[in-house]
C-alpha positions in Angstrom: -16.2 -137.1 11.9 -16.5 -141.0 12.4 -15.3 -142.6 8.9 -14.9 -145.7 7.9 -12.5 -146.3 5.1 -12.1 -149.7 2.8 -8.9 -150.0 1.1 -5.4 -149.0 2.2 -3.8 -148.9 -1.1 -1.2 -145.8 -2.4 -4.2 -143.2 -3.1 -5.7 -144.3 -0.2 -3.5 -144.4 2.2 -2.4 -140.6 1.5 -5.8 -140.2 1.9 -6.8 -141.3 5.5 -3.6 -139.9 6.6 -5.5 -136.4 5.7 -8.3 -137.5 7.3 -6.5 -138.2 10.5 -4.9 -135.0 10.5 -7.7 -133.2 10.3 -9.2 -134.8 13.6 -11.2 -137.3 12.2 -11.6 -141.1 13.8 -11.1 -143.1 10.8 -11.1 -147.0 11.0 -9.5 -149.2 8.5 -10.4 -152.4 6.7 -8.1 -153.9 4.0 -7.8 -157.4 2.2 -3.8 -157.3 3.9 -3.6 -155.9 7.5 0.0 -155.8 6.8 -0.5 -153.1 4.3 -2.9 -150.4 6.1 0.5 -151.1 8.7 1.3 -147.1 7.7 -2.0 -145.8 8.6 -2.5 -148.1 11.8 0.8 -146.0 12.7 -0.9 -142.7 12.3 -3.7 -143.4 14.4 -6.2 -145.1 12.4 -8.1 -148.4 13.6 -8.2 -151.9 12.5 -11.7 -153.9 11.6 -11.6 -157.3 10.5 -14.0 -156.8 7.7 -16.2 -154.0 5.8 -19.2 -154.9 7.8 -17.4 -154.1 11.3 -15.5 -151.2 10.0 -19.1 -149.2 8.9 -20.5 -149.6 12.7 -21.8 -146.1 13.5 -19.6 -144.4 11.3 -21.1 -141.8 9.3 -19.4 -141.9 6.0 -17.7 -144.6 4.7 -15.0 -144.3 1.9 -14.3 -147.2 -0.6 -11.3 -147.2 -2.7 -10.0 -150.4 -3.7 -8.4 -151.8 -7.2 -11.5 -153.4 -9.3 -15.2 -153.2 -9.6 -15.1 -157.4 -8.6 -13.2 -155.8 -5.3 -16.2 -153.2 -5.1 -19.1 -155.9 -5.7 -17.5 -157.9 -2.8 -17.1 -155.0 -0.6 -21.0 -153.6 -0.9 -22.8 -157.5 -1.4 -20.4 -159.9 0.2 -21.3 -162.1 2.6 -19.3 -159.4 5.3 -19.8 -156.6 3.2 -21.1 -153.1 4.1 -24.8 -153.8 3.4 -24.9 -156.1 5.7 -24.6 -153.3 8.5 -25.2 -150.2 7.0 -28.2 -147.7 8.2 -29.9 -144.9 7.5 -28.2 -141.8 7.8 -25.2 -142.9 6.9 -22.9 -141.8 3.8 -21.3 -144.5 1.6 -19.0 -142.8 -1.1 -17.3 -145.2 -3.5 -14.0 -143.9 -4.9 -12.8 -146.6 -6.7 -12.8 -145.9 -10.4 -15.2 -148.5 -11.5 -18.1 -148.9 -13.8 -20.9 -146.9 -14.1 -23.4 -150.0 -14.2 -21.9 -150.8 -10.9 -22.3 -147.3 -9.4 -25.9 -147.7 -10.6 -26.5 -150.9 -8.5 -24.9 -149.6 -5.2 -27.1 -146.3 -5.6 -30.2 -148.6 -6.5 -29.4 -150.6 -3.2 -28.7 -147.7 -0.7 -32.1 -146.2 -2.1 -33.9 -149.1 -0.8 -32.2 -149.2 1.9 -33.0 -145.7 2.7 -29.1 -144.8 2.2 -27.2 -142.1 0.5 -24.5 -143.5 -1.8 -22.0 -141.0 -3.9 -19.9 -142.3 -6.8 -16.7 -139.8 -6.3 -13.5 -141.3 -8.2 -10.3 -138.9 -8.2 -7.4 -138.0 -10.2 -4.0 -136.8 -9.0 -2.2 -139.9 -8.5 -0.4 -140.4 -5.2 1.4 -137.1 -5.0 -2.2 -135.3 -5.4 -3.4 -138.0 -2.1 -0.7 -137.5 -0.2 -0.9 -133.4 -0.2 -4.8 -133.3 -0.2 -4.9 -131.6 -3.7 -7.3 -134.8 -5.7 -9.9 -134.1 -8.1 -12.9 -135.9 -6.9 -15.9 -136.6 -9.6 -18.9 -137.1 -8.0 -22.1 -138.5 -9.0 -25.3 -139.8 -6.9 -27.4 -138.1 -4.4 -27.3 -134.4 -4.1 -27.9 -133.8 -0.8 -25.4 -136.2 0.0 -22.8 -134.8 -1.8 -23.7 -131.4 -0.6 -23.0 -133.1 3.2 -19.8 -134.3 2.6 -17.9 -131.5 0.8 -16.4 -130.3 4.2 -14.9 -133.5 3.7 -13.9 -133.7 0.3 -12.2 -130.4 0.9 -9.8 -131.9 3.7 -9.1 -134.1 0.4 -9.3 -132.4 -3.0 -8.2 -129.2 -4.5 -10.9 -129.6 -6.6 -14.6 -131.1 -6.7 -17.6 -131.0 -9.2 -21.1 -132.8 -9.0 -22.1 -134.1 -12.4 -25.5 -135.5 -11.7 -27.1 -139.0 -10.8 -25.4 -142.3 -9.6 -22.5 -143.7 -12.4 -22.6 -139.6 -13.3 -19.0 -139.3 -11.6 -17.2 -142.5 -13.2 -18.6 -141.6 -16.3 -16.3 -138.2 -15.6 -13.7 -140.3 -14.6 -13.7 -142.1 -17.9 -13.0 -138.9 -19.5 -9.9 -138.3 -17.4 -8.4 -141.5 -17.9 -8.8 -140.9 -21.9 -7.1 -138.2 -21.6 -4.4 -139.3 -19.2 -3.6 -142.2 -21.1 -2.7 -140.0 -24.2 -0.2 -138.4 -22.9 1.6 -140.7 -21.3 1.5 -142.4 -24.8 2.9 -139.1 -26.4 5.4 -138.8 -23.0 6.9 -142.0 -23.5 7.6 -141.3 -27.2 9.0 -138.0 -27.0 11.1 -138.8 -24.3 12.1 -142.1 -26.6 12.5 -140.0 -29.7 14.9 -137.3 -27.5 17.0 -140.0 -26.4 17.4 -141.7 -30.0 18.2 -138.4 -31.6 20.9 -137.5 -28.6 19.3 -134.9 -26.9 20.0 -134.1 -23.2 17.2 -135.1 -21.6 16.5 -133.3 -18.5 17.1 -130.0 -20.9 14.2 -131.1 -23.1 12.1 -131.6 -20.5 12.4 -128.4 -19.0 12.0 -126.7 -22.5 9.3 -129.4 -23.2 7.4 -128.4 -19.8 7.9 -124.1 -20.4 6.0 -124.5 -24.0 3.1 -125.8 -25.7 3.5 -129.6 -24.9 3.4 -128.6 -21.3 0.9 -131.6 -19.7 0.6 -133.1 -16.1 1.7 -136.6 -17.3 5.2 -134.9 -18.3 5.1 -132.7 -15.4 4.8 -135.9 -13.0 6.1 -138.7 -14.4 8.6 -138.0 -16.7 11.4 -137.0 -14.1 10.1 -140.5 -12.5 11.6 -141.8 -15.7 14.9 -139.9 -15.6 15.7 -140.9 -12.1 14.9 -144.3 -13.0 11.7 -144.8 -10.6 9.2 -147.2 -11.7 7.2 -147.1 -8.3 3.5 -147.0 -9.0 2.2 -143.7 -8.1 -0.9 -145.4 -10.3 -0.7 -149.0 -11.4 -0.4 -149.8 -15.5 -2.6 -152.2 -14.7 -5.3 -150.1 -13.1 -4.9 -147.7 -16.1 -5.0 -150.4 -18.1 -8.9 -151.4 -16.2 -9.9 -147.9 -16.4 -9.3 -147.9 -20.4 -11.4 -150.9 -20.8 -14.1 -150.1 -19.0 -14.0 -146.4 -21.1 -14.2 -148.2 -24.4 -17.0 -150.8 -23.0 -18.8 -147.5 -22.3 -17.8 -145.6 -25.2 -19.0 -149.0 -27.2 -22.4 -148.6 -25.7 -23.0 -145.0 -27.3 -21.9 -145.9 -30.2 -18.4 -144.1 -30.1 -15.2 -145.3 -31.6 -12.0 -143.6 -29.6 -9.2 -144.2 -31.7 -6.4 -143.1 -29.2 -7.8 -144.7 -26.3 -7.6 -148.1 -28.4 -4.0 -147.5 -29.3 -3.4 -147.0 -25.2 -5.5 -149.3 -24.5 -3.5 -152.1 -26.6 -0.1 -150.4 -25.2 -1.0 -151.0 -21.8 -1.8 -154.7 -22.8 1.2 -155.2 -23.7 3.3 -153.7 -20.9 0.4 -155.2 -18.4 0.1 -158.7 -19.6 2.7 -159.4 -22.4 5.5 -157.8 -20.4 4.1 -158.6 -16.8 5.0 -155.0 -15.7 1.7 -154.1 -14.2 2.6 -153.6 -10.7 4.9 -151.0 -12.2 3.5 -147.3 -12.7 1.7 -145.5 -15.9 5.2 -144.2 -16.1 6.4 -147.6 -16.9 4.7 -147.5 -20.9 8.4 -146.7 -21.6 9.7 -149.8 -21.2 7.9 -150.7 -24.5 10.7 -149.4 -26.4 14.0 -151.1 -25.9 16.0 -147.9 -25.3 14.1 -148.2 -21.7 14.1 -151.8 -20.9 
């Protein structure tokens, strides 16, 4: 397949590099050159801006950090609606707003273009070895045309209806996430205050009940010592705000994902840690710092 693929970040750099060793011609845009340096390296070409990276391709990826990135990306003054035609695929990953995933849809449809909302989860392990969940909302025929695709990708993939459908999903999983990594961080700060070994309560921790993928992943990040953003606190910190902006919309009041939501405030924009990982929520407790 010809893709074109926007945004040469950690997920998505694991994830052209799948592409490209599947067969497929993939070409590159990203804000840095410097950056997509490790897919260039892999065989992947260089366009100078969305609009030349989506000629006569016929999907083209998105997956960049904010839905102001995604805005610029689809309506800028180089962005991919400036070249894009019918036939072709456009499939934001980017978790974003559903409004947003709306508007693209709303465009491509009068533009006589298929566009998919399709945000993952697995962080960069689950990008680098192909096993992502991918959400997926939008046009149905289009998502039926790309799953040999998403399979190259994913482990997993489920179609939950119209455009915004699959960040909506998304939402759900980042709730989630960000609830256990709030109760990671304080186990694994409680186990340290009380003395336990902590490599031994995480393998007892991980055999039982409290077994979760936040611990399974991230907490022997901690023990080594490794920070490294597999996802960004402050994309987590994004995702949670735009969860409770929907959640506010329907009415809902999410009690956890406010008490995250503040945490990662504080380690994002207090602290100034949020080019560290989700992993990093630790260092709110000076036993960590």
């Amino acid at each position: 397949m010809k893709i074109a693929f926007i945004g040469t970040g950690v997920m998505g750099t694991g994830i052209i590099n799948n592409f490209l060793k599947k067969g497929n011609q993939v070409t590159v845009y990203n804000r840095t050159k410097a950056h997509a340096q490790r897919v260039l390296d892999q065989g992947a070409v260089w366009a100078d801006s969305p609009e030349e990276a989506v000629k006569n391709k016929e999907f083209v990826f998105t997956m960049v950090g904010y839905p102001r990135d995604v805005e610029e990306i689809y309506f800028g003054e180089k962005g991919i609606f400036k070249q894009a035609k019918t036939g072709q695929i456009l499939i934001d990953m980017t978790t974003s707003t559903p409004t947003l995933a709306e508007k693209i849809a709303k465009k491509g449809q009068e533009k006589n273009i298929a566009v998919l909302d399709a945000p993952v989860s697995g962080g960069d392990v689950g990008a680098r070895d192909g096993k992502l969940t991918i959400m997926v909302g939008g046009d149905k025929k289009a998502y039926e045309t790309s799953l040999p695709l998403f399979d190259q990708i994913s482990k997993k993939v489920n179609y939950f209806g119209p455009a915004g459908k699959g960040q909506h999903a998304k939402m759900a999983n980042q709730i989630m996430i960000a609830a256990t990594m709030l109760g990671m961080a304080e186990w694994m700060t409680y186990a340290k205050s009380a003395g336990l070994d902590l490599q031994e309560t995480l393998d007892t921790l991980s055999a039982g009940g409290a077994d979760n993928w936040s611990m399974d992943n991230y907490a022997p990040r901690v023990l080594k010592g490794d920070f490294k953003p597999g996802f960004y606190a402050k994309h987590i910190l994004k995702d949670l705000r735009i969860a409770l902006d929907e959640a506010k919309k329907m009415n809902l009041k999410l009690p956890a994902a406010e008490l995250a939501e503040k945490s990662y405030a504080e380690l994002a924009e207090e602290k100034n840690l949020g080019d560290l990982g989700t992993q990093a929520i630790v260092k709110l407790w000076e036993q960590w710092s």
